[in-house]
N, C-alpha and C positions, 0 to 999 in steps of 0.2 A: 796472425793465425790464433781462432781461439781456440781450445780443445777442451773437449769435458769428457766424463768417464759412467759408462752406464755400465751396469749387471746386464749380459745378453735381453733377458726376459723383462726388461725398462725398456729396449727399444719399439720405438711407435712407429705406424703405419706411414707414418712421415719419413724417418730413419730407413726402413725396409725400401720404400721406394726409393730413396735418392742411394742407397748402396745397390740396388739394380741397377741402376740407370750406370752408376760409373762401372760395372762390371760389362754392360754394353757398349758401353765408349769406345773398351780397350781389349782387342783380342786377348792380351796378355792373362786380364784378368777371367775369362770364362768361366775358368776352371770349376767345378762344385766343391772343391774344399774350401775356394774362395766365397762361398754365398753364406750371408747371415744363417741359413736355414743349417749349416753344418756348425757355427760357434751357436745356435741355438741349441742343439742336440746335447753340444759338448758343455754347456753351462747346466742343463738339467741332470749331471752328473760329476762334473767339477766344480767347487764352491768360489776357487778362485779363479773362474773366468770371466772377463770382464773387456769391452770395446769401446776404446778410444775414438771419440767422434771430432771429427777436424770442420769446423769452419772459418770460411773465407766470406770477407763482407756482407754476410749474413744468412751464405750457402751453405746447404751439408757440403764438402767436397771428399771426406777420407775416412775411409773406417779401417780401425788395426784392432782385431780380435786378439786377445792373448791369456794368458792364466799368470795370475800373480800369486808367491807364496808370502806367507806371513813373514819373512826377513824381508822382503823388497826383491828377491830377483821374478823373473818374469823369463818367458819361453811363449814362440807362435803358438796361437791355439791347438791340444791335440797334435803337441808332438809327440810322434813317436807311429801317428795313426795319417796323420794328413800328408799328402804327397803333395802340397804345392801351398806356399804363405807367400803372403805380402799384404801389404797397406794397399787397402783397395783405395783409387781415388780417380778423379777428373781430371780429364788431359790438361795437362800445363802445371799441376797445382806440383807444387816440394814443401820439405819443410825441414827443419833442425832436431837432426836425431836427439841430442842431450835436452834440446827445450820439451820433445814429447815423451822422453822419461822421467824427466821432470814432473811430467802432468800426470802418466802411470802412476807415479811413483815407486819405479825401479831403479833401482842399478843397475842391472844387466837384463839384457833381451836378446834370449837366444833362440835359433832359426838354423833349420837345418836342410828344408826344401823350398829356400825365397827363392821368386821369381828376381831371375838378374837382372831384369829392369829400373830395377829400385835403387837407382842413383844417390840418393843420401845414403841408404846400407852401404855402398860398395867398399869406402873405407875400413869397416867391420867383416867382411867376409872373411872367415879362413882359407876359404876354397870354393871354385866354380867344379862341379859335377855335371856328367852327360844325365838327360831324362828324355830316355826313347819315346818316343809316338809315333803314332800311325796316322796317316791322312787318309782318311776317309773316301773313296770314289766308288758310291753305290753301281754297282750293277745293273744290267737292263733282264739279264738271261738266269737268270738264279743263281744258286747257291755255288755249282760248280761252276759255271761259267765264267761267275765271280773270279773264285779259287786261280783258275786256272790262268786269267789275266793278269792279277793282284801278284799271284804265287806260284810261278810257274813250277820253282824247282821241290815247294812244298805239295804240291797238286795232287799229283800221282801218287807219290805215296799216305796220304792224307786219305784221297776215294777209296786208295786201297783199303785200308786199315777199316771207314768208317763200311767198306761192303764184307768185308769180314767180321766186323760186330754183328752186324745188322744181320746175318747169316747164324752166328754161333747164339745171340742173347735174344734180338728181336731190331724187327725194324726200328730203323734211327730215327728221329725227329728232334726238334729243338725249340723250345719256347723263349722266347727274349725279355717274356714279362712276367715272369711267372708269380701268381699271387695266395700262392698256399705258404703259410707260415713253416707248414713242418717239411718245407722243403730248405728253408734259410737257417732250420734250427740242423736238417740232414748236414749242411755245407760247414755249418761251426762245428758240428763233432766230426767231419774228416777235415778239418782244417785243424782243426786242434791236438788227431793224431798225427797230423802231418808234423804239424810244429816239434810235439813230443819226438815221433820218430828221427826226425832230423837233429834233435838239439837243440832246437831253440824257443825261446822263449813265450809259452804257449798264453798268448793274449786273449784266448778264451776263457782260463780259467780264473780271470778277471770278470768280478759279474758284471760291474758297471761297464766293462766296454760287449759284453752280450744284447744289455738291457740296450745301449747306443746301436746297438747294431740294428734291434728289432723295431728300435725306434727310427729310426734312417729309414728302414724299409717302411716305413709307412706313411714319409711324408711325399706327397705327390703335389709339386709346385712347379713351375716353370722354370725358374733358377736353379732348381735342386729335388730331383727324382730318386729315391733309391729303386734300384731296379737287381732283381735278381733274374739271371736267367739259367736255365737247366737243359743239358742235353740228356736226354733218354733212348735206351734201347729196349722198344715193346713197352713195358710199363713199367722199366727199372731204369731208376737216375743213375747215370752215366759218371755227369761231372757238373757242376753247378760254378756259378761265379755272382758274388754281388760286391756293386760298384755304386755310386753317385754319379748322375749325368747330371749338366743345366740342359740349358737350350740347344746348345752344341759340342759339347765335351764329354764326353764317358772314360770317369777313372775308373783304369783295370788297380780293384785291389784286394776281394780276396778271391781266389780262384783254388777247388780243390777236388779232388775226385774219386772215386772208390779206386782202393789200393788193389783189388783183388783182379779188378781189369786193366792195370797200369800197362800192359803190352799191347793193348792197343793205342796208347797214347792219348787218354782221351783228356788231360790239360788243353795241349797243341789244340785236339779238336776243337774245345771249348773256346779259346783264345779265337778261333777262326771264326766258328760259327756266328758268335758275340761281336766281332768288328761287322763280320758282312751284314750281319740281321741291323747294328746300330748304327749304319751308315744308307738302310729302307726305311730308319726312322729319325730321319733328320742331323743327326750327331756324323760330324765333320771332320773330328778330331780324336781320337784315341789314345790316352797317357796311357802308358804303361809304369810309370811312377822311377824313379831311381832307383839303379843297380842293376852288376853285372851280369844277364842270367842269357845263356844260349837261346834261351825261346824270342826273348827280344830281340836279339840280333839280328834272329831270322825276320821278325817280324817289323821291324822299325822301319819305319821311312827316312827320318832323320832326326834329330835329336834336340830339345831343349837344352839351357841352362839353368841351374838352379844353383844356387848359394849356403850356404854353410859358415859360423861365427857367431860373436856375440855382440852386440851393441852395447854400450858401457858408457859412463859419466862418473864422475872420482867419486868411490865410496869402496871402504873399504872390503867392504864384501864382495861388490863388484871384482876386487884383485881374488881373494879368495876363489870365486865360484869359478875363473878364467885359468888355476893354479891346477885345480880340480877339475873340470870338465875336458879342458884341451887337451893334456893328455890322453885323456880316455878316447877321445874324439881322432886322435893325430891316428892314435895303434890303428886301433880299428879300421881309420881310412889307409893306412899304410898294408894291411892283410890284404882288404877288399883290390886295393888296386894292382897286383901283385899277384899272376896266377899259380907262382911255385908257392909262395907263401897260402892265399885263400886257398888251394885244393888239399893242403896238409890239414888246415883250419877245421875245414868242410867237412874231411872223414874222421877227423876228431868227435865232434857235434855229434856226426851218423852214428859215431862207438857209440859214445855217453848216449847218446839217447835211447837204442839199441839194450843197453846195461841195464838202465833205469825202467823199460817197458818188460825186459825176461826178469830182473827183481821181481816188479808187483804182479807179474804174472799176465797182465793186460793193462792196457792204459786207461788210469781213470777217467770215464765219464764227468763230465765238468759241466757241460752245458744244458739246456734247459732240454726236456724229455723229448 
């Protein structure tokens, strides 16, 4: 096995096609946070990412996207953003974890939604975690008809809610592809108050991950679509969501919606509207990404595995970085899994962030106009 190491924006038309072709092979890897077109985004904004090209006899056969820091650890690309990692490759191929850190040149390589298929990783996992999805089965009779099959016991009250908007604000409609910018820049400032309001950690007022975002929405490829879509009532946005699709996958991941209609439920709606319409366009598959949340539950058909750990070869920072992250990692997953513990957690967040928006009197605008 040889391996060599490109800057995202070095790989050649050659490279691009043989990382499609093994995303083809293997349902596993479908996924759009797995396609070059998502470490391509994420290298135009982080200096230390970089993919590991694996050949075999004189194949492309494996490509591992990741970001390296200047001491040598290393983390899947766009952690923290990406719902699903793994070493893309061609059926049959493996390889030695310690020889391809070697070739990184890391220490550690950390991963927190690997695909558990990845049998050399499995020795390094911390922990396997549920990742709901949805199976796809388009409809013949439209949108309700859908509903009512897919969801029986969400149906009824779902038509309800969506003919009493459509009554109070304006007839409802829904676009799945929607291609006005200042609808995706709408969806980051109430995603951004969403975050603030709730407590956590508002990844919009990051510009590099806004500038990622706007960029995602406009690559339109076959492996990797950003696609925003918006529900409207009359000719006010409702609830919007933008996701990455390939050919057959659409990650649900960011989803938010105007606070001031939250009793109608229009997330739910969104989540609904978005499978039924991406399932008339081809996409089979619906992530809902990792974690606890009621709306999944309801919504899940059943559930993936994903991975959590670190990959390591003796160096002493490697001990370090493992002394220092696992902890942090153990709490965490120890709250999340635990619902007397996460719902104390939860209304914690909801004060502090509560606190911090009556301080400044309203929450800073952060995102682009």
């Amino acid at each position: 096995m040889d391996i060599t190491i490109h800057r995202p924006e070095e790989l050649t038309e050659t490279h691009l096609g043989a990382w499609h072709r093994a995303m083809d092979e293997s349902p596993e890897y479908a996924n759009p946070f797995l396609a070059p077109e998502f470490a391509l985004g994420i290298g135009r904004h982080r200096g230390g990412a970089r993919v590991a090209v694996l050949h075999e006899a004189g194949q492309l056969v494996g490509f591992l996207p990741y970001e390296r820091t200047a001491l040598g650890t290393g983390r899947a690309i766009g952690l923290g953003l990406s719902d699903c990692q793994a070493l893309v490759h061609r059926p049959g191929v493996s390889w030695d974890v310690r020889e391809l850190l070697r070739a990184c040149g890391l220490s550690v390589f950390e991963f927190d939604h690997l695909v558990a298929e990845q049998r050399p990783f499995a020795g390094h996992m911390t922990g396997l975690f549920a990742s709901p999805v949805i199976d796809v089965k388009p409809g013949d009779g439209g949108y309700a008809q859908w509903l009512r099959g897919a969801y029986p016991g969400l149906a009824r009250t779902t038509l309800k809610k969506e003919r009493r908007i459509g009554r109070d604000v304006g007839e409802v409609r829904f676009v799945f592809d929607e291609r006005d910018p200042r609808m995706l820049r709408r969806l980051m400032r109430w995603k951004s108050a969403q975050y603030r309001r709730t407590g956590r950690m508002d990844r919009f007022a990051r510009p590099w991950i806004v500038d990622l975002t706007e960029y995602l929405f406009r690559v339109r490829e076959e492996h990797f679509t950003g696609v925003l879509s918006v529900l409207y009532a009359g000719d006010r946005p409702v609830a919007a969501h933008f996701g990455p699709r390939s050919s057959t996958v659409l990650a649900a991941w960011f989803t938010a919606y105007d606070p001031d209609l939250h009793y109608y439920s229009p997330g739910l709606m969104m989540h609904l509207r978005t499978t039924e319409a991406a399932g008339r366009h081809g996409v089979t598959l619906v992530d809902l990404g990792r974690g606890d949340k009621e709306y999944k539950d309801w919504l899940k058909t059943r559930e993936l595995r994903v991975g959590e750990g670190f990959a390591t070869r003796p160096h002493p920072v490697a001990a370090a970085h493992r002394l220092w992250r696992r902890p942090v990692r153990g709490l965490r997953n120890t709250v999340l899994a635990h619902p007397r513990l996460r719902a104390p957690a939860d209304r914690l967040l909801r004060t502090a962030g509560t606190l911090r928006t009556s301080r400044h009197g309203r929450p800073e605008r952060r995102t682009a106009p």
